[in-house]
C-alpha positions as CSV (number, residue, x, y, z in Angstrom):
1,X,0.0,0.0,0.0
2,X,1.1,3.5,-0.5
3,X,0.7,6.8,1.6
4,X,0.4,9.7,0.3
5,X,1.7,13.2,2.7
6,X,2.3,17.3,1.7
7,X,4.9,18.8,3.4
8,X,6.6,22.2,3.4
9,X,10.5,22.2,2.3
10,X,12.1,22.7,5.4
11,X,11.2,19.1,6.1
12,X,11.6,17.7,2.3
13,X,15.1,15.9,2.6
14,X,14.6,14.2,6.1
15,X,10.9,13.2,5.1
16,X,12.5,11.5,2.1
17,X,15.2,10.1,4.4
18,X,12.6,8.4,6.3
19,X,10.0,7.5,4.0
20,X,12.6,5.4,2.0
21,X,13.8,3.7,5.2
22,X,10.3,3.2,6.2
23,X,9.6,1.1,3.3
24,X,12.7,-1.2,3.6
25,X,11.3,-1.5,6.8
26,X,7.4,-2.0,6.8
27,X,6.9,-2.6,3.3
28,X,4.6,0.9,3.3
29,X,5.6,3.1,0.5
30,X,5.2,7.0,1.6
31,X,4.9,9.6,-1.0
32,X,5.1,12.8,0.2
33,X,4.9,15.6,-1.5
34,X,7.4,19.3,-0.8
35,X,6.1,23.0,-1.5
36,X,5.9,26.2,0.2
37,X,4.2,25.7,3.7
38,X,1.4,27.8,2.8
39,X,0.9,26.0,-0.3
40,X,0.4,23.0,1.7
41,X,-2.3,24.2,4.4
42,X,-3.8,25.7,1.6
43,X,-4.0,21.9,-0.3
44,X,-4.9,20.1,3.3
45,X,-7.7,22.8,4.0
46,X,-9.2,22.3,0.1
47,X,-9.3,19.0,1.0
48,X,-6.6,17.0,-1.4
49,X,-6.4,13.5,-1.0
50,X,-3.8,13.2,1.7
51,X,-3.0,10.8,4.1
52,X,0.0,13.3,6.2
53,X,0.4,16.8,6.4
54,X,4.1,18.1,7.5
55,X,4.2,21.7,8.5
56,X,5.7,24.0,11.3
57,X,3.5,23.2,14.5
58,X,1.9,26.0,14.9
59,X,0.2,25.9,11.4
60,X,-0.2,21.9,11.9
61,X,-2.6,23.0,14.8
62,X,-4.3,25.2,13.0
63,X,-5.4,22.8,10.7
64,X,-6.6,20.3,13.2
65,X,-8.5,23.4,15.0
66,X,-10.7,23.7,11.8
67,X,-10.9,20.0,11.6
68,X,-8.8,19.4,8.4
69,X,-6.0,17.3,10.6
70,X,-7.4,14.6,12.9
71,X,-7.5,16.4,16.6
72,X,-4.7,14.2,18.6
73,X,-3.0,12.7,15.7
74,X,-0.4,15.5,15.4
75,X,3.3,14.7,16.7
76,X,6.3,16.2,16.5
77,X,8.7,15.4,13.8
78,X,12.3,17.6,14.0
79,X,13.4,20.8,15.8
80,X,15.5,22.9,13.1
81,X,17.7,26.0,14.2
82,X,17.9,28.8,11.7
83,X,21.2,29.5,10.6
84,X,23.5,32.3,8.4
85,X,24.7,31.7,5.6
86,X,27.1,33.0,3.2
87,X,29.2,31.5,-0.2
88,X,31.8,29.5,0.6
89,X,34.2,31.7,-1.2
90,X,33.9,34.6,1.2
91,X,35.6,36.4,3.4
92,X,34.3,34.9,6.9
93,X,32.2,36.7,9.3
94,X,32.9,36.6,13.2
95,X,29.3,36.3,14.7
96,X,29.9,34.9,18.1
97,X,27.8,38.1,19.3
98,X,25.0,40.4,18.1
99,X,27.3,43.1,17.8
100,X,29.4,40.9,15.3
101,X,25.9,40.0,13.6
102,X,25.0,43.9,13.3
103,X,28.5,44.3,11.5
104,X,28.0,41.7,8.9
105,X,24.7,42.8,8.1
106,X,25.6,46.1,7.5
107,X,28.4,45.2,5.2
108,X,26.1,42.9,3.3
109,X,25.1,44.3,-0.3
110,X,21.9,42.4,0.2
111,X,20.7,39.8,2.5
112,X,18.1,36.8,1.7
113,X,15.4,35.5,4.1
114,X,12.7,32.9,3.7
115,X,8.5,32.9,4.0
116,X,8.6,31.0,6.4
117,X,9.0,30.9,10.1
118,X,13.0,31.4,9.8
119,X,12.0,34.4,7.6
120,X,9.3,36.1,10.3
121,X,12.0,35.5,12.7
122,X,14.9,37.7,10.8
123,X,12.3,40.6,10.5
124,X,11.7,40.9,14.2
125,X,15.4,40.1,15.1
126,X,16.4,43.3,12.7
127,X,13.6,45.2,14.4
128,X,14.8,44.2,18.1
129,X,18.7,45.4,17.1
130,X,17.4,48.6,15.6
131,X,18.8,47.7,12.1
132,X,15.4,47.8,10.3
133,X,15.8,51.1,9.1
134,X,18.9,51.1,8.1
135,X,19.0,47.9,6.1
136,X,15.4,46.9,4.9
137,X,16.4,48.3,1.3
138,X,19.0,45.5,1.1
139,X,16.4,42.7,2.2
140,X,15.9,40.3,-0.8
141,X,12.5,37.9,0.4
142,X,12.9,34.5,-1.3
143,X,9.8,33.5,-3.7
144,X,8.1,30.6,-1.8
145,X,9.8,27.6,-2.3
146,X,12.9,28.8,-3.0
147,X,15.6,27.8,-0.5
148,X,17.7,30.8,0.3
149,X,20.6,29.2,-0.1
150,X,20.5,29.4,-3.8
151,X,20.2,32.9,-4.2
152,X,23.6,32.9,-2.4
153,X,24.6,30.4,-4.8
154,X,23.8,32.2,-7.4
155,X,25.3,35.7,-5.9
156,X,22.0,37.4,-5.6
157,X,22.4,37.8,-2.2
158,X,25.8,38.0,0.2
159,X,24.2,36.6,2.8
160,X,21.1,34.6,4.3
161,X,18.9,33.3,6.8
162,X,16.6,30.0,6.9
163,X,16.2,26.9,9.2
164,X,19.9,24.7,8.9
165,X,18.3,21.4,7.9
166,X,17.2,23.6,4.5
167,X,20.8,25.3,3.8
168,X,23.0,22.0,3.9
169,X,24.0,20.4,0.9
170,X,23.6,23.3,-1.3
171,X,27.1,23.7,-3.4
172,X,29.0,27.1,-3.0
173,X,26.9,27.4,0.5
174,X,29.0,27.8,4.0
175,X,26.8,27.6,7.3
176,X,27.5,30.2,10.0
177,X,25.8,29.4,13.6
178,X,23.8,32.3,15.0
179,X,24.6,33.9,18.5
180,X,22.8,32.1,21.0
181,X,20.3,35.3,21.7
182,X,20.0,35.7,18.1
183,X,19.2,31.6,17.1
184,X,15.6,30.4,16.4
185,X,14.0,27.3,16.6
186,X,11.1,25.9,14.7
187,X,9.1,22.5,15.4
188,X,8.1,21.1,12.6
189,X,4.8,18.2,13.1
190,X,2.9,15.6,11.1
191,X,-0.7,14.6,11.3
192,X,-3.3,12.6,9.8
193,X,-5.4,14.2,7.2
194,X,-9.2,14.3,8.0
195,X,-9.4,13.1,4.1
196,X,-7.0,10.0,4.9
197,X,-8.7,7.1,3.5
198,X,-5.4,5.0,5.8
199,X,-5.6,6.8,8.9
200,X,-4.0,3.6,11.1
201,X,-1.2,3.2,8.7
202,X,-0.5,7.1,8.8
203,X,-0.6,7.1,12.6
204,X,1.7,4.4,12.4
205,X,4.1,6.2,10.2
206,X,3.9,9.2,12.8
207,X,4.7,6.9,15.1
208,X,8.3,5.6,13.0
209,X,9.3,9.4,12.8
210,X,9.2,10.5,16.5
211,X,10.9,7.3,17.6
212,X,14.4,7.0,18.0
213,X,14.5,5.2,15.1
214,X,14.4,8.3,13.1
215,X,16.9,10.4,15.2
216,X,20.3,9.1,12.7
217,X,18.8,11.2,9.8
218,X,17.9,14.2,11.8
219,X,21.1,14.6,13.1
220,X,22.4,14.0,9.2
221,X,19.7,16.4,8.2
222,X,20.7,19.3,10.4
223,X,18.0,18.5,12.8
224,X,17.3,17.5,16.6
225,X,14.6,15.1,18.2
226,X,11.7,16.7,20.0
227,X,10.1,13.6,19.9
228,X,6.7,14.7,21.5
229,X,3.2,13.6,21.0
230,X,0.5,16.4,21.4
């Protein structure tokens, strides 16, 4: 049999991770689906024919508040931190503090950040160190869907934010770690569609993913193990 699951693209490579090793071990084939996150709620709420949805937690809940993800099906899958990041070929930047931080934003050309919740995070992070004013010209928002890493890539921006677990592996891409007052952390969660026509299989999937099973390719992914059922 085969499940079918949306996601948003933070969680694309790990879900993949799993799903394949899921198989070799159940025999259940899970095909799941990446876009932008509010591509996704906007698929689960029309009612698409999905067994799993795979979005940040808070908008996971919101689906199973208006009844479009099975209330008490939703677990947490991976906590990712958001991270800089810069091409590989330049000059490094010392961000061990916020005032560090300030400096290479200031002397970035322009600067990437994502739709998502790494991207609502970087707005109120600028606004907290008064830098809003003096750099919003040089903010460059990726389309949804677009990893922020590839506009560095491609030298559109000098540097970038978005969760860690969506930077790694992109070629010409270095990760910088945030400043522990800077960093954010989103929870990402699955559930079981209200349109599941395998709603015991699904749950059992959930299951796999916030075992310790799952916790070798979360670490390779760039991710951590809340491993919580809500």
């Amino acid at each position: 049999m085969m499940l079918a699951g949306i996601s948003s693209m933070a969680t694309r490579q790990l879900l993949a991770d799993l799903a394949a090793q899921y198989e070799r071990e159940s025999g259940v084939r899970v095909d799941i689906e990446s876009v932008a996150g509010v591509e996704a709620a906007k698929r689960v709420q029309a009612g698409e024919a999905f067994d799993l949805a795979f979005l940040a937690a808070d908008a996971l809940d919101g689906l199973a508040a208006s009844g479009h993800v099975v209330p008490g099906s939703c677990v947490d899958v991976a906590r990712s931190a958001m991270a800089m990041a810069l091409p590989t070929a330049s000059h490094p930047h010392a961000v061990h503090d916020e005032p560090g931080l300030g400096r290479a934003l200031l002397t970035a050309r322009h600067i990437g950040y994502s739709t998502g919740p790494s991207g609502t995070h970087v707005l109120r992070l600028l606004e907290r160190l008064g830098l809003m004013e003096a750099l919003r010209s040089k903010l460059v928002q990726a389309p949804p869907g677009v990893a922020v890493g590839s506009l560095i890539a491609r030298g559109e921006v000098d540097l970038g934010f978005q969760q860690t677990s969506e930077l790694i592996g992109i070629p010409g891409v270095a990760i910088v770690q945030l400043p522990a007052s800077a960093r954010s952390f989103t929870t990402f969660s699955g559930g079981v569609c209200s349109a599941s026509t395998h709603p015991q299989e699904a749950q059992a999937f959930l299951a796999f993913l916030a075992s310790a099973r799952a916790d070798d390719a979360r670490q390779r992914r760039g991710m951590e193990s809340p491993a919580v059922a809500r």
